[in-house]
DRENTORZA-154771 format. One record per residue: z, y negated, x of N, C-alpha, C in turn; residue in three letters. Coordinates in steps of 0.1 Angstrom, whole numbers. Last residue first. Example, Ala and Ser with C-alpha at 12.3 -4.5 7.8 and 13.67 -1.06 7.14 Angstrom:
+-------+-------+-------+-------+-------+-------+-------+-------+-------+---------+
:  n_pz :  n_py :  n_px : ca_pz : ca_py : ca_px :  c_pz :  c_py :  c_px : residuo :
+-------+-------+-------+-------+-------+-------+-------+-------+-------+---------+
:    71 :    22 :   128 :    71 :    11 :   137 :    79 :     0 :   129 :     SER :
:    78 :    57 :   132 :    78 :    45 :   123 :    78 :    33 :   132 :     ALA :
+-------+-------+-------+-------+-------+-------+-------+-------+-------+---------+
***
This chain:
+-------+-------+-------+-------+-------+-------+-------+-------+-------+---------+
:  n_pz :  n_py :  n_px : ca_pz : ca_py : ca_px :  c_pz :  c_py :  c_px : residuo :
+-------+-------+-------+-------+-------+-------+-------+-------+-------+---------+
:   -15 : -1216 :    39 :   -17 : -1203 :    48 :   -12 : -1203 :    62 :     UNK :
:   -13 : -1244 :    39 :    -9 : -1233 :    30 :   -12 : -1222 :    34 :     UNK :
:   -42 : -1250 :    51 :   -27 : -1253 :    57 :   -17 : -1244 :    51 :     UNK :
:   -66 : -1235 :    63 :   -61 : -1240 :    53 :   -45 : -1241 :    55 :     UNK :
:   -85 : -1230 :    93 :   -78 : -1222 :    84 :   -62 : -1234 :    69 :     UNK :
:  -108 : -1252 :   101 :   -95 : -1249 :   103 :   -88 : -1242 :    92 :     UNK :
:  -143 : -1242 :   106 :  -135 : -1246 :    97 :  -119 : -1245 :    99 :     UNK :
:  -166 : -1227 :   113 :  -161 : -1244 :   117 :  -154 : -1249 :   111 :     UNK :
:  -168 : -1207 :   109 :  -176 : -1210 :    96 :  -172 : -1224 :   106 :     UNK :
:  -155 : -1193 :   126 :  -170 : -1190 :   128 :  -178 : -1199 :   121 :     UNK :
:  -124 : -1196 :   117 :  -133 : -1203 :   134 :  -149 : -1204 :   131 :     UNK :
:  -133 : -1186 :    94 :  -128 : -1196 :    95 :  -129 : -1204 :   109 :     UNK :
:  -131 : -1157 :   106 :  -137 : -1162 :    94 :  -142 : -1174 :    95 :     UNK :
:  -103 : -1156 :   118 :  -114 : -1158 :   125 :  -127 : -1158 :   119 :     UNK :
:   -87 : -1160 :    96 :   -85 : -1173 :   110 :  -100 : -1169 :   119 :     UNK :
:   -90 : -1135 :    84 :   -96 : -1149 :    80 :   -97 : -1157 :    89 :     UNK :
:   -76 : -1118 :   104 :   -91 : -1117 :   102 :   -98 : -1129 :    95 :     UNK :
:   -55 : -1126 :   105 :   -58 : -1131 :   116 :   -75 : -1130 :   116 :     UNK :
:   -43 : -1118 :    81 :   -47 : -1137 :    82 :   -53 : -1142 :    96 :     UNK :
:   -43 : -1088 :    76 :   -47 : -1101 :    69 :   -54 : -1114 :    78 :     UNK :
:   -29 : -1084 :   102 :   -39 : -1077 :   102 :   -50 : -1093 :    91 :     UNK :
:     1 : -1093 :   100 :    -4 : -1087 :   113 :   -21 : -1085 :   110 :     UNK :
:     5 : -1108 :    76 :     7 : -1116 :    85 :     1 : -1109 :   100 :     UNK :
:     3 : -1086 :    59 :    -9 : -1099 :    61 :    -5 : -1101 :    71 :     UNK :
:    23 : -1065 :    70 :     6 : -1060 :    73 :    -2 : -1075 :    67 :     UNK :
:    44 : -1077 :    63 :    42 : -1076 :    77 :    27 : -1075 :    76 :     UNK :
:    38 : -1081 :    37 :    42 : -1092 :    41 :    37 : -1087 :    56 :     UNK :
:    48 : -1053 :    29 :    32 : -1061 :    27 :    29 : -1072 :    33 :     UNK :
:    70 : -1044 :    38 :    56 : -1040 :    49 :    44 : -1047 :    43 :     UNK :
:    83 : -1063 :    19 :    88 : -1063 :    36 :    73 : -1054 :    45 :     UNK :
:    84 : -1046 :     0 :    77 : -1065 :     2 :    77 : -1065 :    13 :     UNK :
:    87 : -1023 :     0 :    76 : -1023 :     4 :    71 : -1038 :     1 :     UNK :
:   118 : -1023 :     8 :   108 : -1019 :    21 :    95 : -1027 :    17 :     UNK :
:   124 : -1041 :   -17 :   127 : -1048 :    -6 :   110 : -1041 :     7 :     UNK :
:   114 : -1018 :   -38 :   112 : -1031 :   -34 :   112 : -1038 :   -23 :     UNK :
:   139 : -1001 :   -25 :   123 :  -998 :   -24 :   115 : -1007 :   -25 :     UNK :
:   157 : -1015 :   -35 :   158 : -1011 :   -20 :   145 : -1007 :   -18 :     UNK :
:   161 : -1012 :   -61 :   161 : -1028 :   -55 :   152 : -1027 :   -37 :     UNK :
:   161 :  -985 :   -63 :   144 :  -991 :   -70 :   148 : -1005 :   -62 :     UNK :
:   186 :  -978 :   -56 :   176 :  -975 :   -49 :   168 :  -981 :   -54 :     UNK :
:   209 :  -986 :   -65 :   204 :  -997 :   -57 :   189 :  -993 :   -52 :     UNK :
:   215 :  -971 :   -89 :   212 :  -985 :   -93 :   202 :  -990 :   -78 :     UNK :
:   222 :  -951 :   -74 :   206 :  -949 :   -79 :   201 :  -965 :   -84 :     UNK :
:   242 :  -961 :   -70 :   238 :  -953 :   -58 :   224 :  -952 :   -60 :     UNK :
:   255 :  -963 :   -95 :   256 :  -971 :   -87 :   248 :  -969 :   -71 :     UNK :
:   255 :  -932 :  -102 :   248 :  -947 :  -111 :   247 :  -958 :  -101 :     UNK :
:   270 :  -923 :   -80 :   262 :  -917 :   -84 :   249 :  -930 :   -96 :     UNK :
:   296 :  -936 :   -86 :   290 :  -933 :   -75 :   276 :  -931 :   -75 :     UNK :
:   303 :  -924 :  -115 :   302 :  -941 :  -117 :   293 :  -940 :  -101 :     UNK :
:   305 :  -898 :  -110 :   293 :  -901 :  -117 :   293 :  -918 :  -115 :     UNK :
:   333 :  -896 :   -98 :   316 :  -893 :   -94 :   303 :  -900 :  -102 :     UNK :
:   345 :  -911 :  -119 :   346 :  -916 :   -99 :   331 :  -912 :   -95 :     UNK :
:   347 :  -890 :  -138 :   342 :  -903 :  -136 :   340 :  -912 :  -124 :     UNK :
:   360 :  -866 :  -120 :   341 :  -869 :  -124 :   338 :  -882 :  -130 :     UNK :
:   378 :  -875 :  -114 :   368 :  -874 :  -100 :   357 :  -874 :  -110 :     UNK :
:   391 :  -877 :  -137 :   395 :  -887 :  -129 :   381 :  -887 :  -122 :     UNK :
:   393 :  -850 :  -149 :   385 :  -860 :  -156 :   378 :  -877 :  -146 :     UNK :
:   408 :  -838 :  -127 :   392 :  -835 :  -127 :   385 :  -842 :  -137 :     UNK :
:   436 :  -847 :  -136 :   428 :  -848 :  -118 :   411 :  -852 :  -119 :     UNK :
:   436 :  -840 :  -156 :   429 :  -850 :  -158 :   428 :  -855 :  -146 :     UNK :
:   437 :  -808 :  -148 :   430 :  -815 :  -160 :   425 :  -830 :  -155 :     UNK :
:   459 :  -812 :  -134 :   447 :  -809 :  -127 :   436 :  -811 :  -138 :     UNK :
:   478 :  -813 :  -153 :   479 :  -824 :  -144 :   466 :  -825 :  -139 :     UNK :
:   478 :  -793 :  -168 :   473 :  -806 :  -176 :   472 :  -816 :  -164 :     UNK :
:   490 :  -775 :  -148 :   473 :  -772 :  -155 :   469 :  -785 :  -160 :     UNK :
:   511 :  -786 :  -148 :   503 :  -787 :  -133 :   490 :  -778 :  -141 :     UNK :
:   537 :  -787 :  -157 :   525 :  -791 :  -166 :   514 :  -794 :  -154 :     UNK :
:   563 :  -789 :  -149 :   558 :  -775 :  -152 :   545 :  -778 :  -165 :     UNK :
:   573 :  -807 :  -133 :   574 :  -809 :  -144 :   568 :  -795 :  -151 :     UNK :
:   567 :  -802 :  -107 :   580 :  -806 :  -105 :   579 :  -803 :  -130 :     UNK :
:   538 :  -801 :  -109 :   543 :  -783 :  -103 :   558 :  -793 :  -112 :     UNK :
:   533 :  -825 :  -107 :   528 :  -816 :  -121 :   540 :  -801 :  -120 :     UNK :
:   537 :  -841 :   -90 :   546 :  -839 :  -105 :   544 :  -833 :  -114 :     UNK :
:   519 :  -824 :   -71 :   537 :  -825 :   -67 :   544 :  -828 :   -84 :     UNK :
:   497 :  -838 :   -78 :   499 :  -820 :   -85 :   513 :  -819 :   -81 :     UNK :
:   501 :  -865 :   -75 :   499 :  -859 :   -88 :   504 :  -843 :   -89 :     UNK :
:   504 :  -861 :   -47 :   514 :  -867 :   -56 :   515 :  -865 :   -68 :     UNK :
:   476 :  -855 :   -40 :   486 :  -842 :   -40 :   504 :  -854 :   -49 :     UNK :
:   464 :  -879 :   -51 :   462 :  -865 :   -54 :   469 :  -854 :   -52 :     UNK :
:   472 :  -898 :   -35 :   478 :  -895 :   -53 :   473 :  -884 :   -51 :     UNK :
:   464 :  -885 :    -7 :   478 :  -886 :   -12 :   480 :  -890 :   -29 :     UNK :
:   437 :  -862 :   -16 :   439 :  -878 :   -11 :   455 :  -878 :   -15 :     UNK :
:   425 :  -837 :     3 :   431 :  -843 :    -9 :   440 :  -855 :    -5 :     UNK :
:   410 :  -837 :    33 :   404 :  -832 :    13 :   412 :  -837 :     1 :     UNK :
:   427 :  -846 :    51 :   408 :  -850 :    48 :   401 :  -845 :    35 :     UNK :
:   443 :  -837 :    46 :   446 :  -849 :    42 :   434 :  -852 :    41 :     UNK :
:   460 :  -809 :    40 :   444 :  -811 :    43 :   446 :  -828 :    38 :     UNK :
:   485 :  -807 :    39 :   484 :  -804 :    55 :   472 :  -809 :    59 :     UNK :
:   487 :  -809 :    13 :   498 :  -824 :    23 :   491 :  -819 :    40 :     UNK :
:   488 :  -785 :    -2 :   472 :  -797 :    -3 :   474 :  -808 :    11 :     UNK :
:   514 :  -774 :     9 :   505 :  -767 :    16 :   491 :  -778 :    12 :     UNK :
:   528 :  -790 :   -10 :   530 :  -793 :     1 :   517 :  -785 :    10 :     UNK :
:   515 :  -782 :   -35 :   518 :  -800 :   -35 :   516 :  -797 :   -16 :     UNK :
:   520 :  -755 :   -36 :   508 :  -761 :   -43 :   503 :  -774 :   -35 :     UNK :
:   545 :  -748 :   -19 :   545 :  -752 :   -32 :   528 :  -756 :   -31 :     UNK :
:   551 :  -716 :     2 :   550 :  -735 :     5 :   548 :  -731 :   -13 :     UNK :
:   555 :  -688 :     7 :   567 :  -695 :     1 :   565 :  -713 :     1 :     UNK :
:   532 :  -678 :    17 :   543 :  -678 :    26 :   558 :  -685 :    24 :     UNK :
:   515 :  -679 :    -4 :   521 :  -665 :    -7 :   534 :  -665 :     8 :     UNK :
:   508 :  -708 :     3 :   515 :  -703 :    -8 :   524 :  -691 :   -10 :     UNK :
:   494 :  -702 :    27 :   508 :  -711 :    27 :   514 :  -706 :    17 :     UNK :
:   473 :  -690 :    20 :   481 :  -688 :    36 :   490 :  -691 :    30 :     UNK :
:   461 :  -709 :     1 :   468 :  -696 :    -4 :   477 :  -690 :     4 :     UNK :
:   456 :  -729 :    22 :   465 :  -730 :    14 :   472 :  -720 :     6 :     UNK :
:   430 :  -713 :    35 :   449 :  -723 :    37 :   456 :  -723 :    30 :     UNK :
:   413 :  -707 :    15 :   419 :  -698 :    19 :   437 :  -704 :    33 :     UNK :
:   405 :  -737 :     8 :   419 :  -731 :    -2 :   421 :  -715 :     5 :     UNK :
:   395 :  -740 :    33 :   408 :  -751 :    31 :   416 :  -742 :    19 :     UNK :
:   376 :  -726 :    30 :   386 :  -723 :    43 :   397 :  -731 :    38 :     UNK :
:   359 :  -735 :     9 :   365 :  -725 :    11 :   377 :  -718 :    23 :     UNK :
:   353 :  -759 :    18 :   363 :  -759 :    11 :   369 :  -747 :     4 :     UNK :
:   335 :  -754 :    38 :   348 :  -763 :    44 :   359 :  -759 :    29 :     UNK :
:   313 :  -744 :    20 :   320 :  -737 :    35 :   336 :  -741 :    39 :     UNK :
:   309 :  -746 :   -12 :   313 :  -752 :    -1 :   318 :  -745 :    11 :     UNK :
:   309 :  -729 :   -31 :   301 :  -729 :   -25 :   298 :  -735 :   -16 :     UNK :
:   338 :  -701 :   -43 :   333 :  -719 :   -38 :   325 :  -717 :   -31 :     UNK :
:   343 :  -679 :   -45 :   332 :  -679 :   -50 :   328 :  -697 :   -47 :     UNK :
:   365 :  -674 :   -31 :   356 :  -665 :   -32 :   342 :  -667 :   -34 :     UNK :
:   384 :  -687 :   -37 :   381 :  -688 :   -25 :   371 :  -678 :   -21 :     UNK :
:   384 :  -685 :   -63 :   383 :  -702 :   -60 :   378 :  -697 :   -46 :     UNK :
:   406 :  -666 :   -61 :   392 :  -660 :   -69 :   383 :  -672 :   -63 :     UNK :
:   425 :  -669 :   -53 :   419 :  -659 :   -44 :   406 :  -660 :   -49 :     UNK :
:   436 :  -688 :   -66 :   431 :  -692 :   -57 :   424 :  -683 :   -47 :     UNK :
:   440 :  -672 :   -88 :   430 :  -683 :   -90 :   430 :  -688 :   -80 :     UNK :
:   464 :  -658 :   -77 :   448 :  -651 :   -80 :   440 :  -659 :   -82 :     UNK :
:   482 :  -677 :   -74 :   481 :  -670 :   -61 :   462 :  -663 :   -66 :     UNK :
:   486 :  -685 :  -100 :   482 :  -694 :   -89 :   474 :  -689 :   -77 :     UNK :
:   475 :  -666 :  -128 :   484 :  -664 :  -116 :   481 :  -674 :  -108 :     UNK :
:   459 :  -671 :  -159 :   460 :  -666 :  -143 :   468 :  -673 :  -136 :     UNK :
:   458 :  -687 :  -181 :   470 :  -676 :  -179 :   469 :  -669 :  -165 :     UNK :
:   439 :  -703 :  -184 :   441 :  -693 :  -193 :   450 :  -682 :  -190 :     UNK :
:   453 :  -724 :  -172 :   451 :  -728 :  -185 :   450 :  -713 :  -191 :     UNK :
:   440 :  -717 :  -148 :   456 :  -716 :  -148 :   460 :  -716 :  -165 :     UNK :
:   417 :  -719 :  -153 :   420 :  -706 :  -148 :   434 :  -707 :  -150 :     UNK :
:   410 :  -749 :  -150 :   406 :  -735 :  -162 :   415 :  -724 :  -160 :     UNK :
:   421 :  -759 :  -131 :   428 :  -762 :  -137 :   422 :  -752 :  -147 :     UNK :
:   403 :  -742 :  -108 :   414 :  -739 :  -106 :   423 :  -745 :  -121 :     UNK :
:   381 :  -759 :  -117 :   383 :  -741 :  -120 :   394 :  -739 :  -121 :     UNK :
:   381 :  -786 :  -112 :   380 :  -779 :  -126 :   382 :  -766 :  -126 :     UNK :
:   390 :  -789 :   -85 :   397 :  -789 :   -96 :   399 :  -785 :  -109 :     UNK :
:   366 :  -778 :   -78 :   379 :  -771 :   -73 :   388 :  -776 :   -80 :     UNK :
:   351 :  -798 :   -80 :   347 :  -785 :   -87 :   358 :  -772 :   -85 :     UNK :
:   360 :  -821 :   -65 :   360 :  -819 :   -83 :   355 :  -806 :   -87 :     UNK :
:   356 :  -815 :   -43 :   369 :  -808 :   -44 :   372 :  -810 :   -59 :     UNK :
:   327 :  -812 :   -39 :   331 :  -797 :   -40 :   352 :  -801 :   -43 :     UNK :
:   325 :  -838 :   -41 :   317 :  -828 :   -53 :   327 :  -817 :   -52 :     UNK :
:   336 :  -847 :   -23 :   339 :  -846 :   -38 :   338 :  -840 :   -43 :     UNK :
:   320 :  -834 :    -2 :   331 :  -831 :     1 :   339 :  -836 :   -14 :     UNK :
:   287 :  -828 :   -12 :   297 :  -839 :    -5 :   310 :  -829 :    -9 :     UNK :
:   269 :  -816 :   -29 :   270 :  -809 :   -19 :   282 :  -817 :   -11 :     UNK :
:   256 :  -834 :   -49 :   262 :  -819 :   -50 :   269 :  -813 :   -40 :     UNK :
:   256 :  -866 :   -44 :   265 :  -858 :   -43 :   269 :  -844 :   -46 :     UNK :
:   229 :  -863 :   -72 :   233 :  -871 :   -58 :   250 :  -864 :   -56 :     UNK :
:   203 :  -847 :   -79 :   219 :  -845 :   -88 :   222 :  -853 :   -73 :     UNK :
:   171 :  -858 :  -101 :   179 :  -851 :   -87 :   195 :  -859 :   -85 :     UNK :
:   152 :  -842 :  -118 :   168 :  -848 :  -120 :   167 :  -849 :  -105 :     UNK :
:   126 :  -831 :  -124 :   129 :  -841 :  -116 :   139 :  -847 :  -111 :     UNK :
:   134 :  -805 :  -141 :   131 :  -806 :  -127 :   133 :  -816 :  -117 :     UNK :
:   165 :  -817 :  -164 :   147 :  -818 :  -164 :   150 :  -813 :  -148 :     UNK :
:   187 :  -788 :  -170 :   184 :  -801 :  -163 :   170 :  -805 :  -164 :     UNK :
:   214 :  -768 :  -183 :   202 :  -770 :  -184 :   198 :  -790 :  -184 :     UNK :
:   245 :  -770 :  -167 :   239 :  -775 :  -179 :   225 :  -774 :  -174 :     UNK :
:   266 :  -743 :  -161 :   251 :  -749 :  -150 :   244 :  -750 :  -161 :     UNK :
:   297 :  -733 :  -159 :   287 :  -737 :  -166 :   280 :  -743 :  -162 :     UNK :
:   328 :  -718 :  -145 :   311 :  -724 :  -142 :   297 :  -726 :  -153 :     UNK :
:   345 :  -701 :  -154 :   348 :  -712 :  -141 :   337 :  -721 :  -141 :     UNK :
:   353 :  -685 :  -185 :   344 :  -695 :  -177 :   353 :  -702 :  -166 :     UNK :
:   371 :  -657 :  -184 :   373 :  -673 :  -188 :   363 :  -677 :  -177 :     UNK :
:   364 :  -633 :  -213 :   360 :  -642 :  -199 :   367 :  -653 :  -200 :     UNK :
:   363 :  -626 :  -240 :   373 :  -622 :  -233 :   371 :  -627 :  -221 :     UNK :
:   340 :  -633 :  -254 :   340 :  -621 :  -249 :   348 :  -618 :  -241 :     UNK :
:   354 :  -659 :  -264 :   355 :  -650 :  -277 :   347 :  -636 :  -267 :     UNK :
:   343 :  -675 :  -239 :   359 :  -670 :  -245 :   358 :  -657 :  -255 :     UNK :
:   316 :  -674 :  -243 :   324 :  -666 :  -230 :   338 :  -667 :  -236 :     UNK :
:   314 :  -691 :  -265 :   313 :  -681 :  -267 :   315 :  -672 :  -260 :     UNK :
:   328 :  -713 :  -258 :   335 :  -707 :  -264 :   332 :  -692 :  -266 :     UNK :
:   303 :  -723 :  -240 :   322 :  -721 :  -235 :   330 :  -710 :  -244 :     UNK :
:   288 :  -729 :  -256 :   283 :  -719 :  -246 :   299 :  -710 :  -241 :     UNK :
:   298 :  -749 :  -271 :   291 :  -732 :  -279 :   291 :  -725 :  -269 :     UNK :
:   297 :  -769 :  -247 :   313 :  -765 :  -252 :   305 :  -748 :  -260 :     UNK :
:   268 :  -772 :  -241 :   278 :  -763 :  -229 :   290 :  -761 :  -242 :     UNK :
:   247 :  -762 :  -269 :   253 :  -768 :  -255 :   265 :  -762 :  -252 :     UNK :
:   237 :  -737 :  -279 :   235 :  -748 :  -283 :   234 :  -761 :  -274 :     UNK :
:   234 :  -704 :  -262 :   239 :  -716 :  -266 :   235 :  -733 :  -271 :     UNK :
:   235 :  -678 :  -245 :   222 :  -689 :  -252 :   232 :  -695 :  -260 :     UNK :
:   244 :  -671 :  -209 :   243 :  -674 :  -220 :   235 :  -680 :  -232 :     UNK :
:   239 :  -654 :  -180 :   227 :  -665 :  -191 :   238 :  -666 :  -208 :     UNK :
:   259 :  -642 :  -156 :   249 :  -643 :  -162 :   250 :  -653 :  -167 :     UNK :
:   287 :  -630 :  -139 :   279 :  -636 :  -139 :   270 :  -638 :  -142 :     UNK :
:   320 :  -627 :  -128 :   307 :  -618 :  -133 :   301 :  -632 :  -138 :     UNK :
:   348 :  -613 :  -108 :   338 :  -624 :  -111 :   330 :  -618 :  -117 :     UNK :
:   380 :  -604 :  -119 :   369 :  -594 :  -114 :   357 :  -612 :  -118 :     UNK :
:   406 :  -605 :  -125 :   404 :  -615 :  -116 :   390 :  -610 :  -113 :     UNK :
:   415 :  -595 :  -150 :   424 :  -590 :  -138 :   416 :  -598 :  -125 :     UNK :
:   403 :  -609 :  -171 :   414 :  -613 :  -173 :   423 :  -605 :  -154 :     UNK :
:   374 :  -625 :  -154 :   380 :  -611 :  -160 :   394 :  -616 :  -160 :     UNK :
:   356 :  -653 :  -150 :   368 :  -640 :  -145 :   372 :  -635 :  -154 :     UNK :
:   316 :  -665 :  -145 :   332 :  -662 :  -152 :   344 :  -653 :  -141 :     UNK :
:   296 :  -686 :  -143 :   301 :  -678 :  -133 :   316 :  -681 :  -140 :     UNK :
:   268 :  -693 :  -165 :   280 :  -690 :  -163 :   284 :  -680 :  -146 :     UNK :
:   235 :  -706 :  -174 :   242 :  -702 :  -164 :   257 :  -702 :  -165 :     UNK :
:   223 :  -711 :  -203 :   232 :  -718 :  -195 :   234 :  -706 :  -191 :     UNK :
:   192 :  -721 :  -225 :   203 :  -708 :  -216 :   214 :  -719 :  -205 :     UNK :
:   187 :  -734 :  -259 :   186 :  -733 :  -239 :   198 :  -726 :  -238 :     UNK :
:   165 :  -726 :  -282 :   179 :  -728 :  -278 :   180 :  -726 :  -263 :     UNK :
+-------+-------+-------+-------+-------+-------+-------+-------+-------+---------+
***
């Protein structure tokens, strides 16, 4: 049975952190619920060789700020504490400063919608349009839900598409240096083969 990595909160905001054994991630999820935690972080068991494209991009990190922040609200935490908590433990530098802004703003009396309106280089106008009708409609956990369904298909389609081109693109380099190396090394050594023998190097070549 594989282990999964959790980074949970305590119902008063306390982070904690260990191995779950679980089946897969949802057994894993539930079983942090049923010990009173609410999961922010599940780290699916990976082959070695995977390599994860975009972990580190400025997506990455604001679909992983969606997903918590929409967990966390879902299980009854406070705006103002899920974003203290978000700003605590995000592993992004830039996008830790951007929600310690925005919390700035919040506890200064701004809305969710208007204080995301200041970072335009992180949240894209639907995007803060969306949480504006979420907060206006009092369904801004469900909103950020399918915020974060939205970016992870966006990511992953990225991501396929990104790996799609690499094997075409490796191809390409290494026809492109076989080709160079006859034409540089190859054909000059037959051409002189071919002087010695008295012979004009074959036309097709």
């Amino acid at each position: 049975m594989p282990l999964f990595a959790y980074k949970a909160s305590t119902r008063d905001g306390q982070i904690v952190e260990g191995v779950v054994e679980a089946d897969n991630e949802k057994v894993a999820v539930d079983k942090l619920k049923d010990s009173g935690v609410i999961p922010l972080r599940i780290t699916k068991p990976k082959p070695s060789r995977e390599i994860k494209i975009f972990r580190s991009s400025p997506k990455r990190a604001l679909l992983t700020f969606t997903t918590e922040l929409s967990v966390m609200l879902k299980a009854g935490l406070p705006l103002d504490k899920s974003l203290n908590i978000l700003s605590e433990i995000s592993e992004n530098k830039m996008m830790r400063k951007v929600i310690k802004d925005i919390l700035k703003d919040i506890r200064g009396g701004s809305s969710l919608s208007g204080a995301m309106s200041k970072h335009k280089d992180v949240f894209p106008r639907l995007y803060v349009n969306m949480v504006k009708a979420g907060e206006t409609g009092g369904v801004l956990e469900n909103i950020l839900e399918r915020l974060s369904e939205f970016l992870e298909t966006s990511s992953e389609l990225k991501e396929h598409v990104y790996s799609s081109m690499i094997y075409p693109i490796i191809l390409f380099i290494t026809g492109s240096a076989s080709i160079v190396i006859l034409l540089t090394y190859v054909l000059p050594k037959f051409s002189v083969i071919f002087e010695d023998l008295g012979e004009a190097l074959p036309t097709p070549t």
